[in-house]
DRENKOL-372561 format. One record per residue (C-alpha): residue in three letters; y negated, z, x negated; residue number from 0. Coordinates in pm, 1 decimal, m for minus. Each point is the difference from the previous one (the first is absolute). Layout:
N
+--------+----------+----------+----------+-----+
! residu !        y !        z !        x ! num !
+--------+----------+----------+----------+-----+
!    ALA !        Y !        Z !        X ! NUM !
...
+--------+----------+----------+----------+-----+
***
This chain:
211
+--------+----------+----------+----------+-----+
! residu !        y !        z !        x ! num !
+--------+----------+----------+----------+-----+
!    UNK !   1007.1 !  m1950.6 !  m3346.2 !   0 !
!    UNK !    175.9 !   m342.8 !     22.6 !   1 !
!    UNK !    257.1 !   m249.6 !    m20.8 !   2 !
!    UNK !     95.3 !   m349.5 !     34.8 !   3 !
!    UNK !    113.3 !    188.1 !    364.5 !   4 !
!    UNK !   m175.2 !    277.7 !     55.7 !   5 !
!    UNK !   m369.2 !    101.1 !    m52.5 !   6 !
!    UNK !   m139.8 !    356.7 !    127.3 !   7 !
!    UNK !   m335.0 !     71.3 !      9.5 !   8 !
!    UNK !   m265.0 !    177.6 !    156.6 !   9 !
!    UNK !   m168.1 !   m215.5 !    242.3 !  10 !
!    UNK !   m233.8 !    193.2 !    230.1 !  11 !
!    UNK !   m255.2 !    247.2 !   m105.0 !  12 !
!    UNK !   m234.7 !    188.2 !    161.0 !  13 !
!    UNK !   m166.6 !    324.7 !   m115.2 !  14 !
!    UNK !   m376.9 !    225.8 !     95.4 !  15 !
!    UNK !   m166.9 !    203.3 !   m149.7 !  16 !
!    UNK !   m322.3 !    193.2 !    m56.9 !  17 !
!    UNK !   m352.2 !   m188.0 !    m59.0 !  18 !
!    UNK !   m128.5 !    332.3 !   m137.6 !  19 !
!    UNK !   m313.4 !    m17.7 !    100.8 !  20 !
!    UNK !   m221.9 !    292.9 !     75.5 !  21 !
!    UNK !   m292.8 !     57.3 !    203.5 !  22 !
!    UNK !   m265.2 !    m95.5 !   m240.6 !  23 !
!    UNK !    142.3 !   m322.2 !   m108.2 !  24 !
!    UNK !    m37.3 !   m354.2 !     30.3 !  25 !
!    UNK !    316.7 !   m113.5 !    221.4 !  26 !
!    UNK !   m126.8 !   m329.7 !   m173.4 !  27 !
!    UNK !     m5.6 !     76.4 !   m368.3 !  28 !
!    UNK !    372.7 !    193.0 !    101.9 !  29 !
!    UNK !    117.3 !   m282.1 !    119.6 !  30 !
!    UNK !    m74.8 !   m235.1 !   m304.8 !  31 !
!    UNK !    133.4 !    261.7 !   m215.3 !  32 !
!    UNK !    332.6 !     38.4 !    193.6 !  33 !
!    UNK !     25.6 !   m402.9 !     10.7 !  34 !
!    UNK !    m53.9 !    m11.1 !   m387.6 !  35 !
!    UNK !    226.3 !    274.1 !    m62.3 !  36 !
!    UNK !    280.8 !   m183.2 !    182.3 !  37 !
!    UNK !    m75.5 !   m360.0 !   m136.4 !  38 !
!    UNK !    m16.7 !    170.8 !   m382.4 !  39 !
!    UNK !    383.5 !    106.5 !    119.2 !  40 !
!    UNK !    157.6 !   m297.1 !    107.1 !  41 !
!    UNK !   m146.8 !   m252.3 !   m241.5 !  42 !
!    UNK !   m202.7 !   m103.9 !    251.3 !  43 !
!    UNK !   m362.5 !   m193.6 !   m190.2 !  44 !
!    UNK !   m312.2 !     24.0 !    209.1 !  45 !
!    UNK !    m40.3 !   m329.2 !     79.5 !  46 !
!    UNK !    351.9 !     12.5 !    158.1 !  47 !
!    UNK !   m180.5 !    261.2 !    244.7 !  48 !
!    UNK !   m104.1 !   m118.6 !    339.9 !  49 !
!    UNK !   m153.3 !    191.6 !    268.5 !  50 !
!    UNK !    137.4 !   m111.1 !    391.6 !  51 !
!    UNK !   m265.3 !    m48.6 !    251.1 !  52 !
!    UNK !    209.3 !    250.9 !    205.5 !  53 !
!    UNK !    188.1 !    282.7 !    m42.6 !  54 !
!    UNK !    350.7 !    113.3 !    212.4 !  55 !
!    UNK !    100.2 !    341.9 !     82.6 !  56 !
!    UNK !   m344.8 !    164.4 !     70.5 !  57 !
!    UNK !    m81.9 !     m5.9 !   m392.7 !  58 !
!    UNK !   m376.5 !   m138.7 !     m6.5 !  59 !
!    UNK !     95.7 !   m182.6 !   m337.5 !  60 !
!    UNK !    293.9 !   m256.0 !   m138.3 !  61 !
!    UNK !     86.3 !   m184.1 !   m291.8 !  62 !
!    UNK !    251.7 !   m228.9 !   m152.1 !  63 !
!    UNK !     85.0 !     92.4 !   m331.0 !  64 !
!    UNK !    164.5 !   m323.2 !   m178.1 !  65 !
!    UNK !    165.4 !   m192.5 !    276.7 !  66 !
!    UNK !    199.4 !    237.6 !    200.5 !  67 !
!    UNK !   m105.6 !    327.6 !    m69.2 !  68 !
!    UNK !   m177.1 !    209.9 !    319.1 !  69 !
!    UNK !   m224.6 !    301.6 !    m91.1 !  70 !
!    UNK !   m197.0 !    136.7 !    297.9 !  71 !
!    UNK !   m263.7 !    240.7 !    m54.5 !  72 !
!    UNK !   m192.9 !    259.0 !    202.1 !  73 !
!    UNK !    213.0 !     56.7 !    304.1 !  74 !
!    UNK !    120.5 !    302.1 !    235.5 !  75 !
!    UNK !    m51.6 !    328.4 !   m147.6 !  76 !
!    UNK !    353.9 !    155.7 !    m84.1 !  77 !
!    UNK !     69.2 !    368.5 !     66.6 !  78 !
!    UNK !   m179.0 !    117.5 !   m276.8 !  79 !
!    UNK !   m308.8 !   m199.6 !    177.6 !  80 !
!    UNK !    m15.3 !   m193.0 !   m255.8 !  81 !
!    UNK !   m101.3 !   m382.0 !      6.7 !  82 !
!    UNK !    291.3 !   m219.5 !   m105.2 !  83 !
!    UNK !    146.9 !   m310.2 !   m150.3 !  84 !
!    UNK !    294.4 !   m217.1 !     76.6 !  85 !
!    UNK !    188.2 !   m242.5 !   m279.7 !  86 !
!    UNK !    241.2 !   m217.9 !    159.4 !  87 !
!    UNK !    234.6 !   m237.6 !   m173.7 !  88 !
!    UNK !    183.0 !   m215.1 !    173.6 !  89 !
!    UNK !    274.8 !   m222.9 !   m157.2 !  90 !
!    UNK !   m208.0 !   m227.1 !   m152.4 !  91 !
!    UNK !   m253.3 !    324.1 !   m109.6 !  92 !
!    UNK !    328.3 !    130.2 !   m176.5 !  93 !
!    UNK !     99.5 !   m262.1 !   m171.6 !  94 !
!    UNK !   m384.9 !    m69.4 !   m140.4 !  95 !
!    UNK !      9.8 !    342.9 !   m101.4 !  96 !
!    UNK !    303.2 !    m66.5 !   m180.0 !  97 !
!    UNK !   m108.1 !   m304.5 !   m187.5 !  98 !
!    UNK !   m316.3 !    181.2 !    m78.2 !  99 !
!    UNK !    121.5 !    294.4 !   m130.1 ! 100 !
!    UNK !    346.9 !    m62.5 !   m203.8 ! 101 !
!    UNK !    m93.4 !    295.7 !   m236.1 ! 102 !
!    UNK !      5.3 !    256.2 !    361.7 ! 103 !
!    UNK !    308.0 !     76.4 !    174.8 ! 104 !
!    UNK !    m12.4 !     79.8 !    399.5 ! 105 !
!    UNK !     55.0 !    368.3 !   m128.7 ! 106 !
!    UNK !   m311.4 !    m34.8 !   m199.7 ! 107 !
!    UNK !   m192.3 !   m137.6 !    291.0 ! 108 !
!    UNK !    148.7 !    326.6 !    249.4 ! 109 !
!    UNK !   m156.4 !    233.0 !   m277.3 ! 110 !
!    UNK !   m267.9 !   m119.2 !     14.0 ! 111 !
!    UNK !    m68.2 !     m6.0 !    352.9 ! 112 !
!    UNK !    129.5 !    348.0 !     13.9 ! 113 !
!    UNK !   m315.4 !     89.5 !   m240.0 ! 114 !
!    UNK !   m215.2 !   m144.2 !    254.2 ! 115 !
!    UNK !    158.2 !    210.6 !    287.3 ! 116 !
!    UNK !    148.3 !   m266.7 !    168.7 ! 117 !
!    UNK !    200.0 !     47.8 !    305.7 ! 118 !
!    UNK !    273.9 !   m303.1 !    m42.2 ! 119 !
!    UNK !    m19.4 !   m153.1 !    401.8 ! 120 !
!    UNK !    323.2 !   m278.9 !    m76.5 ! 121 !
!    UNK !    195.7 !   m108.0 !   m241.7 ! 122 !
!    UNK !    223.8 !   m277.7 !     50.3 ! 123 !
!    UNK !    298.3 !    m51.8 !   m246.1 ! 124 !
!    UNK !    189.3 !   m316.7 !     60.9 ! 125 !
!    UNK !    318.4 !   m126.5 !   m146.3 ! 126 !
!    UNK !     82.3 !   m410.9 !      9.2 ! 127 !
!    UNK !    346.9 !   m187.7 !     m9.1 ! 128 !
!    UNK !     m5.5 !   m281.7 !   m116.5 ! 129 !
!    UNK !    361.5 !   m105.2 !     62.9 ! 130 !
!    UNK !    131.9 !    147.2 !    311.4 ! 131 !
!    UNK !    319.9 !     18.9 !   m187.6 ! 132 !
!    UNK !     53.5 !    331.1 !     69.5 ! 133 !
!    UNK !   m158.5 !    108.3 !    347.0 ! 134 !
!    UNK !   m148.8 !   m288.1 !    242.6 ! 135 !
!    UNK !   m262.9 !    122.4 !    257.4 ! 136 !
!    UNK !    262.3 !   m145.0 !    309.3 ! 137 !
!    UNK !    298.4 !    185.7 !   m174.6 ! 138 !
!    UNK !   m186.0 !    322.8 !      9.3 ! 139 !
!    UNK !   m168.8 !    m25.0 !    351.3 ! 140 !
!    UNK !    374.5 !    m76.6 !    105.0 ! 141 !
!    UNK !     92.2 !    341.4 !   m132.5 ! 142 !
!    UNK !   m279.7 !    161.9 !    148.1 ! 143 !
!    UNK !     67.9 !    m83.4 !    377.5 ! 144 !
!    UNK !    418.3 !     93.2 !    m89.9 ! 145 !
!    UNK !   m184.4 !    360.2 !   m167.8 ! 146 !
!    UNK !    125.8 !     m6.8 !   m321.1 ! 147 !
!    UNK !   m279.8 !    146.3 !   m137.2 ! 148 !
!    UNK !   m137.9 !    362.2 !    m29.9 ! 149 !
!    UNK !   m365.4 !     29.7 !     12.6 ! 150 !
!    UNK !   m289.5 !    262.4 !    m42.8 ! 151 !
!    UNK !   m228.3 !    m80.1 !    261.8 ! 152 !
!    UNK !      8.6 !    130.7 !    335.0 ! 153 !
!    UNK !     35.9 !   m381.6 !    197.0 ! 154 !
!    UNK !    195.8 !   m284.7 !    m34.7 ! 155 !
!    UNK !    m61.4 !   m303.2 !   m185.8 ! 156 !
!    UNK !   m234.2 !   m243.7 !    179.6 ! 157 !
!    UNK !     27.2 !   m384.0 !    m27.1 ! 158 !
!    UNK !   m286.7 !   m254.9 !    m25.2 ! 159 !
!    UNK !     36.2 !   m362.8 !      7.5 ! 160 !
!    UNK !    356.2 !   m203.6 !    m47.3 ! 161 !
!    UNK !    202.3 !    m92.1 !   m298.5 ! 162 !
!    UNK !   m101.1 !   m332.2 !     51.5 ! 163 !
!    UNK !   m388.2 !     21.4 !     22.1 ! 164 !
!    UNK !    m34.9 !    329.9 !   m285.5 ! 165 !
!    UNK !    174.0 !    353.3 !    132.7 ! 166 !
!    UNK !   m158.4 !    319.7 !    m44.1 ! 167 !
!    UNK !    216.6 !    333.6 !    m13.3 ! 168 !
!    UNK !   m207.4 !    300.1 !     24.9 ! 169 !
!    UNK !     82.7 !    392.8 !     m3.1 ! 170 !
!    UNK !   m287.8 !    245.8 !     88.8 ! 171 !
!    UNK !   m354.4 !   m106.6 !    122.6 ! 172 !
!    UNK !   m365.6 !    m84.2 !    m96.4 ! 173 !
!    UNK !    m83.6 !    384.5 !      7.6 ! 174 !
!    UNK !    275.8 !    113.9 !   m159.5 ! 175 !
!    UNK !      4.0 !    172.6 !   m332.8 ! 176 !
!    UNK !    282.2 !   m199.8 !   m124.6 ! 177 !
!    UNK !     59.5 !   m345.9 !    134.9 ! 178 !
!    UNK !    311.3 !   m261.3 !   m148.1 ! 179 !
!    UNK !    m70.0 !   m361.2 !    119.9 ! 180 !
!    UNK !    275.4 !   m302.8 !   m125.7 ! 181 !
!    UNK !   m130.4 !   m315.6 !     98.0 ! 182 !
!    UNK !     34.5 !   m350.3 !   m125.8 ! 183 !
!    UNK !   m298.3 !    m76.1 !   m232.5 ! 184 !
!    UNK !     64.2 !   m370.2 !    m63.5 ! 185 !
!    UNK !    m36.0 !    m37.9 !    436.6 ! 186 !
!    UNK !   m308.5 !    213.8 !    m42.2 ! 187 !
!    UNK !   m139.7 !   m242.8 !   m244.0 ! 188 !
!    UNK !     57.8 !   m350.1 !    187.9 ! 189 !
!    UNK !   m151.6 !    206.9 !    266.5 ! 190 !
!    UNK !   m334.6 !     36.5 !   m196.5 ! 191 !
!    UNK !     19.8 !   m340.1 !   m170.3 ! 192 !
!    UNK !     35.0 !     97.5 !   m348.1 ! 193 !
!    UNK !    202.5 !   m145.6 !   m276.5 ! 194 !
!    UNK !    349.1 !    126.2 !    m77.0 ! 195 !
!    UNK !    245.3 !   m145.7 !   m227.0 ! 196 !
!    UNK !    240.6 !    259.1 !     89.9 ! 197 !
!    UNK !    327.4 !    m93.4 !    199.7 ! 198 !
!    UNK !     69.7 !    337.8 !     86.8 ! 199 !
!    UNK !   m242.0 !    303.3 !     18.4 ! 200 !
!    UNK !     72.3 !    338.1 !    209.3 ! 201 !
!    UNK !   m244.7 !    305.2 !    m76.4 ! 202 !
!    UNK !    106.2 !    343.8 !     56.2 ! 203 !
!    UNK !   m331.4 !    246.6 !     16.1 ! 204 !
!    UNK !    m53.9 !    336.3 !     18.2 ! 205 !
!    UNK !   m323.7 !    149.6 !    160.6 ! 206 !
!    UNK !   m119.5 !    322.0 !   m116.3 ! 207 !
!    UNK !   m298.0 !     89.7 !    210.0 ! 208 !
!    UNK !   m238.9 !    358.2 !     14.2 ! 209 !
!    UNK !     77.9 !    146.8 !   m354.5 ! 210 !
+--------+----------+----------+----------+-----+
***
């Protein structure tokens, strides 16, 4: 959803799930068939497939479907003891998926994964302003330290960085199930040396994490 303001959107993905592969197959010929299954999904053509001389996570394959797109395959057995997979879209992944797909909805994409027993591992849904009209990331870390605020997680809000070099808000941790971090995007971007033609840009995401 968006405006000339605001724009939400899901910007993190991460999902395993089953390679259902039994004793007496080919972890090989399972693999291909998982990687073409997934490619035939997102729009994804063959020659757009590329396998990655290495693969993260203790999977023992990885490819990049499109440009952004993660899909790891044969890795640690779940607790069925069963080999899995891992998809992993990162902001980029999501919006490729996006572009790919503008007949599928992110509901659409859930289902599916749900069909494939997929245990969702993080979602990330982010909101951006645009204007700062409203809220500034300095007016509400001012509120913060004065406590006018009521919060659901257990510890305080923790600050990284300044206002001047890109400030970071954050409620709840890495390992926590639900995580809120406010922090000042357009900072974030200098920081990484990508273009932005936007004079003001403060993210607000949520971090869903372990189903």
């Amino acid at each position: 959803m968006q405006n000339s303001n605001i724009e939400i959107k899901i910007d993190y993905f991460s999902a395993t799930f089953p390679l259902n592969c039994d004793a007496d197959d080919s972890v090989l010929f399972k693999v291909h068939e998982m990687v073409k299954l997934m490619a035939q999904y997102l729009n994804v053509n063959n020659f757009e497939i590329a396998k990655t001389k290495y693969a993260q996570n203790n999977f023992n394959y990885q490819y990049i479907l499109g440009e952004h797109m993660i899909l790891r395959l044969d890795g640690p057995m779940n607790d069925c003891y069963q080999r899995t997979c891992h998809l992993e879209l990162k902001g980029e992944g999501c919006r490729d998926f996006e572009k790919r797909n503008p007949d599928k909805s992110w509901i659409n994409f859930m289902l599916f994964m749900v069909q494939l027993n997929a245990r969702f591992k993080r979602i990330d849904i982010a909101i951006d302003d645009f204007s700062g009209k409203d809220v500034t990331i300095g007016w509400l870390w001012e509120k913060i330290q004065k406590k006018y605020y009521i919060s659901i997680f257990r510890s305080s809000a923790v600050q990284h960085g300044s206002i001047e070099n890109g400030l970071t808000i954050q409620f709840g941790s890495n390992e926590s199930p639900v995580e809120l971090v406010i922090y000042d995007k357009k900072a974030e971007q200098k920081k990484k040396r990508k273009e932005c033609d936007k004079t003001f840009w403060t993210r607000y995401e949520m971090r869903f994490s372990n189903d």
